[in-house]
N, C-alpha and C positions, 0 to 999 in steps of 0.2 A: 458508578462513582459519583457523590453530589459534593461537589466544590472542595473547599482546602480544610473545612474541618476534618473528613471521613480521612485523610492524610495523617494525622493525629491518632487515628484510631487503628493505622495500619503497623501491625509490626511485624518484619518481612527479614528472611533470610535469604541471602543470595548465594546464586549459579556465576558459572564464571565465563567471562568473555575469553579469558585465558586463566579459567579459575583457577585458585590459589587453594588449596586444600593438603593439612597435612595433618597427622596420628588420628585417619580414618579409619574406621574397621569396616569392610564389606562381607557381610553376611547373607545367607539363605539366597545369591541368586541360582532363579530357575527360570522356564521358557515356560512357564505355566499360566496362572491365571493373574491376573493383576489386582485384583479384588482381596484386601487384606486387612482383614479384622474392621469390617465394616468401612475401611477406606481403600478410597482410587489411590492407586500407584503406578509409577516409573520410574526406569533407571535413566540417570542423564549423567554422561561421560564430564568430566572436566579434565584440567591440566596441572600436575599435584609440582609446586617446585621445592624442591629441597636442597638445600648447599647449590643454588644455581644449575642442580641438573635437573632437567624436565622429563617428566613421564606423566602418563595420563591413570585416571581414575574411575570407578565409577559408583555414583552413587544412589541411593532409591529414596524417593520423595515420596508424599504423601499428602492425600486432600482431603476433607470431610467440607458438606453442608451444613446450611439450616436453614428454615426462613428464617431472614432477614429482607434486609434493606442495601446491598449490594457490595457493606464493607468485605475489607481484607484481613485477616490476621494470618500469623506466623510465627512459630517457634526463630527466634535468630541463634547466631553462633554466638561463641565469645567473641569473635574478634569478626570486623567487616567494616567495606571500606566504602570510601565515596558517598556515591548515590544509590549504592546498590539496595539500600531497604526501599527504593522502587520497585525492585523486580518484580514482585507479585501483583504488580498495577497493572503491568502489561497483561500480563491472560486473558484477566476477567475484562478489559479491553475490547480488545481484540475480539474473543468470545459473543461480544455483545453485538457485533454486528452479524451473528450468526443466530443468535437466540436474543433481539432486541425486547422481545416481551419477557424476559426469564430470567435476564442477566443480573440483572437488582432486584430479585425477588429470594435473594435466597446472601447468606453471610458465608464467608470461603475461609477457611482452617488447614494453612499447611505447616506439614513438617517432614522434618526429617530427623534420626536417631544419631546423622554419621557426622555431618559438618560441624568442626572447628574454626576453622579460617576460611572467606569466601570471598569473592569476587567479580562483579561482572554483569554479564547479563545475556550469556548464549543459552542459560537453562533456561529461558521463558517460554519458547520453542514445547520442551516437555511441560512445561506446567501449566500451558494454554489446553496440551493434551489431557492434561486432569479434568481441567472444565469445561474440557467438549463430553468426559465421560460420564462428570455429576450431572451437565443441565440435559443431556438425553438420555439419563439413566443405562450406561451401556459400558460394558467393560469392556479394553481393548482384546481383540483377538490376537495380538502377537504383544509381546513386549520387550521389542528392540531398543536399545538406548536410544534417544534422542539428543540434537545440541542444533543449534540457530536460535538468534536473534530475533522474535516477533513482535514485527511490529505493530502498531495498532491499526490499523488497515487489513491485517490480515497478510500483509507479503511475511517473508520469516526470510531474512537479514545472514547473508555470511555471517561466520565466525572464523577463529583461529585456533590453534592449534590441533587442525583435523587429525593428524598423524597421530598424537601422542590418544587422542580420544579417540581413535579406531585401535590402536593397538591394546587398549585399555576394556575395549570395548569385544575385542575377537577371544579373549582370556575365557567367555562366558557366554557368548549371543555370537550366532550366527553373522547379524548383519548389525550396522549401525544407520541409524535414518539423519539426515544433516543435509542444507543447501548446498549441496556438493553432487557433480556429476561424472569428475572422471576416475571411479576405482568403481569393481565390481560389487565389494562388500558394501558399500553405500548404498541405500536405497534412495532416491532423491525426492526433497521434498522444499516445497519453493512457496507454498500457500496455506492456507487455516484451512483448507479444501484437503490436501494434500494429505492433514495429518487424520482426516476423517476417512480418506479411503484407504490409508495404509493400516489402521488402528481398528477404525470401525467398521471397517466394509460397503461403506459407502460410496454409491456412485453418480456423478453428474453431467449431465449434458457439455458436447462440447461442440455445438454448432446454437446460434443464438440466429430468429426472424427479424432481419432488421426490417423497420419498419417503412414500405415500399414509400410514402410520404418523404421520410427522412431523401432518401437513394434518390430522388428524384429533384429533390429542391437543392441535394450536395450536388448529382452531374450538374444544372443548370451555373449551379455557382463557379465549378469547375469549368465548365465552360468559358465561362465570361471572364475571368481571370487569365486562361489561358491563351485566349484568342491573341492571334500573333506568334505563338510558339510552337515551334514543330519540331521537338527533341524526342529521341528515341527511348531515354527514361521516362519521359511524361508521360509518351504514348503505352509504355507498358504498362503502368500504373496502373491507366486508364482501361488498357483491354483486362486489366484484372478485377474492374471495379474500385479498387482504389481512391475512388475520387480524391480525398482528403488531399492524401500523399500528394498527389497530383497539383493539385492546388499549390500545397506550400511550394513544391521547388519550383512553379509560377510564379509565383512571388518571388521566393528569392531571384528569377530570373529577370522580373522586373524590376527590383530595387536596384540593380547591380548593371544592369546593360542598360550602357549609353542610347541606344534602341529605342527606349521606351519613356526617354527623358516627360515629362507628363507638357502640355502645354497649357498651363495655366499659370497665374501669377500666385506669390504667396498671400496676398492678401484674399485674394478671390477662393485659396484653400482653405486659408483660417475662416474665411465667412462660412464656407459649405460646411465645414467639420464643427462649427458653432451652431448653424442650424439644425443639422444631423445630430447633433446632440442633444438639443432641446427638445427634439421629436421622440429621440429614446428615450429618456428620459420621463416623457409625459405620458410614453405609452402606457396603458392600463393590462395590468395581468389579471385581475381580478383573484387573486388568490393562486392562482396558475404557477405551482416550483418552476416547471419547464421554462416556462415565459419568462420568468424571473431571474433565470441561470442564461438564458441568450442575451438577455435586455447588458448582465453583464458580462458579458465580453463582446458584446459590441460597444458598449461604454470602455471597456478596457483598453482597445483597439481604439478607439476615437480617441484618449487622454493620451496614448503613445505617436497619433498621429500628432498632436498638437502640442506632443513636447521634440518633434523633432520636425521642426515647420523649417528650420537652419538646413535640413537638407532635405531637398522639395521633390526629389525622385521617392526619397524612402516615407518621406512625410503623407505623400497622395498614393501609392501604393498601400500602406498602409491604410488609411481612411477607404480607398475600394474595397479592402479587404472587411472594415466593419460594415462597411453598406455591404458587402454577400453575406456577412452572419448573420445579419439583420430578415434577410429570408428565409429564414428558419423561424421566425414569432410567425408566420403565417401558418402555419401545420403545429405549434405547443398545444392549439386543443384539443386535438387527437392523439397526441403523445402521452402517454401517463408515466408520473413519474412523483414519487413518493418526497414528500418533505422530511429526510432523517436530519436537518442540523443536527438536532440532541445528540446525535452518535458523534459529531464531527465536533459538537463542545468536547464531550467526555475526551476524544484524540487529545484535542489541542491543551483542554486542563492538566493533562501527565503530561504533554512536552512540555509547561508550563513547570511543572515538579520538575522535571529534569536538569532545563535551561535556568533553574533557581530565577521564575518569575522574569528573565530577560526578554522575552518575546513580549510583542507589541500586543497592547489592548486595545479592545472593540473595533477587533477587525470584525468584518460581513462574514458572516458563513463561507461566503465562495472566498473571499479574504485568508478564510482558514485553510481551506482545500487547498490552496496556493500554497501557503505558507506551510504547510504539513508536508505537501509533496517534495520542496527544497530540503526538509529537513529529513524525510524518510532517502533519497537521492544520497544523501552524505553515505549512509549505511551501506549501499549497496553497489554503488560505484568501487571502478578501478579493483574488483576483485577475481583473484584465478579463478579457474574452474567454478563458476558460477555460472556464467552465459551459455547458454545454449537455445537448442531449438525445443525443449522441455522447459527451459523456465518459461519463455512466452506462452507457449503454449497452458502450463499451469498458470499464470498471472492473465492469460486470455479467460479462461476458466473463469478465475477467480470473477473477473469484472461480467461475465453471462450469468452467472451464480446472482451477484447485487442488480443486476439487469433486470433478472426471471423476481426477484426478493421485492425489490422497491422500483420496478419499471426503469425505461431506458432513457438513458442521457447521452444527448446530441453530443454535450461537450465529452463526454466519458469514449464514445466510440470514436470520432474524429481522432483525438490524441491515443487512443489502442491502436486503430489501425496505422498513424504514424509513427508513435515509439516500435511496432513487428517493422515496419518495413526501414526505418533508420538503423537497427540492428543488422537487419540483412543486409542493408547498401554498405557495413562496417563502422555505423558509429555508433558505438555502442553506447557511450557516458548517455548521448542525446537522446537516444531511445529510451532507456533507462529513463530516463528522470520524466519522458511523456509516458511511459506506463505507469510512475507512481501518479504522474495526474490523472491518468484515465482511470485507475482506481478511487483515487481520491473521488472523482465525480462520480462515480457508480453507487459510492453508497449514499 
């Protein structure tokens, strides 16, 4: 997608978050080929309301290419609401961090024959599945309905009204595929990875070589953080490799006990954390993403030291913690690690369409990855039967996938390995929202 004209040139019909669809006709469905009259298809369940009673739906979409230059079109309904002539921005999205040389090489043509009224945005989910089947030329081998929210990162976002779109769904198909893990007939599918191995038959690594450099320079740091504390959490952590983990709840151990009160004055902090600054600051990357991506968040961690100088435990806890990220620029020349912003423009320009231009300009790249992470975090928080030991494990996935894709990110693995083990210690919201950053930094 290139900037807010190609928005103009989109005209898009929407799926429904709790889609609204009513005097639809479903015809011809079969568990056959998906491949129809020279177009990609899928059925994608919605939520049909009539006179305030709810039942579900299902309806089949459709996609054609062409070369082009990466627009969107779309047949729309007579009637649709909101923002939803977005929805077709998310796919090809999303998509592009899968096929980054491909994704704007080709113009996208959906439709459908059945929609009247629409709403929403849990079909993006199936119509991301269209344009994983145009840009690899491959027709799905099952076609199960589909419903989730895709995000542009690649995670695929709860929905609602599971119930009425499985019931809607069991009428005709076997199974239905949705972020969703606790019914049999669900298959569960939690990433843009997920939809290629249930559809495509596609299969991915799910063990990643961290790089011995990294593992070696995070114990040290763990280390030296830790020193002084002998808690039976840390040391698990630790005997699991965990470093990271380890570290933080170090930290939080030091900001918080009186223990560890630091013995310095504040002025003598604000000096250090001003000259620690100017050294970051001047360090030279030469071109170096990696370099680049540590340089900020040790500047990040320095600007939080020295806006909390008023409380001088968390203020100098804080600043040690930039001085150990800061040992990490010593091993960025040996770490590869791909410069995508372009993909993290294209994210932030559709939150940008979404939020009707309210998000802040000329933020930094990693500025974005932040700000995209808070916003992808809203979607996926505080939802049932979403968490499990399969979504980590597929959004683990995911983030070894843009790993193996665009090489490995310090910050990306740090905050994976803390969002899995935040969920396991039971906080979910917190892990949650460091798995959408450790994604976010992976691509």
């Amino acid at each position: 997608m290139s900037g807010k004209i190609s928005l103009y040139k989109v005209v898009m019909v929407l799926l429904a978050f709790t889609a609204v669809l009513s005097l639809i006709s479903l015809s011809n469905l079969r568990e056959t080929s998906f491949y129809y009259n020279g177009k990609y298809s899928v059925y994608i369940p919605a939520v049909l309301n009539q006179s305030n009673n709810l039942s579900g739906e299902v309806t089949q979409f459709f996609l054609k290419i062409s070369p082009g230059s990466g627009n969107v079109y779309a047949k729309i309904p007579p009637i649709s609401y909101g923002d939803y002539d977005l929805a077709y921005l998310f796919p090809k999205v999303a998509a592009c961090n899968i096929y980054p040389d491909k994704c704007n090489n080709y113009d996208y043509y959906f439709s459908s024959d059945d929609v009247l009224f629409a709403e929403g945005f849990s079909g993006t989910a199936g119509l991301t599945l269209l344009v994983l089947q145009a840009l690899s030329n491959k027709t799905a081998i099952v076609n199960y309905p589909i419903t989730g929210f895709m995000l542009p990162n690649g995670i695929i976002a709860p929905v609602e009204g599971i119930e009425y779109k499985l019931n809607a769904t069991l009428q005709h198909f076997s199974y239905m595929v949705a972020p969703y893990y606790n019914n049999s007939k669900i298959i569960p599918a939690y990433t843009i990875l997920d939809l290629e191995r249930i559809y495509l038959g596609k299969q991915f690594n799910d063990i990643y070589n961290v790089p011995q450099d990294y593992i070696k320079v995070m114990k040290n740091i763990t280390n030296e953080i830790c020193k002084g504390i002998n808690n039976d959490t840390v040391n698990y952590y630790i005997s699991l490799g965990n470093y990271y983990t380890a570290a933080s709840l170090c930290f939080e151990k030091k900001v918080t006990d009186p223990k560890f009160y630091p013995n310095i004055t504040k002025e003598e902090l604000e000096k250090n954390i001003t000259n620690f600054y100017n050294y970051i600051s001047n360090y030279q990357c030469f071109g170096n993403y990696e370099c680049e991506e540590i340089k900020y968040q040790v500047i990040l961690r320095l600007e939080e030291a020295n806006k909390t100088l008023d409380n001088l435990q968390q203020s100098y806890w804080r600043y040690r913690s930039a001085v150990g990220w800061a040992q990490f620029l010593s091993i960025t020349n040996s770490i590869y690690k791909e410069n995508q912003c372009s993909l993290i423009d294209q994210q932030y320009t559709l939150m940008q369409y979404l939020y009707r231009y309210q998000l802040p300009l000329n933020l930094s790249c990693f500025e974005k990855r932040n700000y995209l992470s808070n916003l992808y975090f809203l979607y996926v928080a505080n939802s049932t039967n979403y968490v499990s030991n399969y979504t980590i494990k597929a959004i683990e996935q995911l983030n070894y996938y843009y790993y193996n894709k665009y090489g490995f990110s310090i910050t990306s693995y740090n905050y994976l390995q803390f969002g899995k083990d935040l969920i396991n210690m039971g906080n979910i919201d917190s892990g949650l929202y460091y798995l959408m950053l450790s994604t976010e930094y992976a691509i």
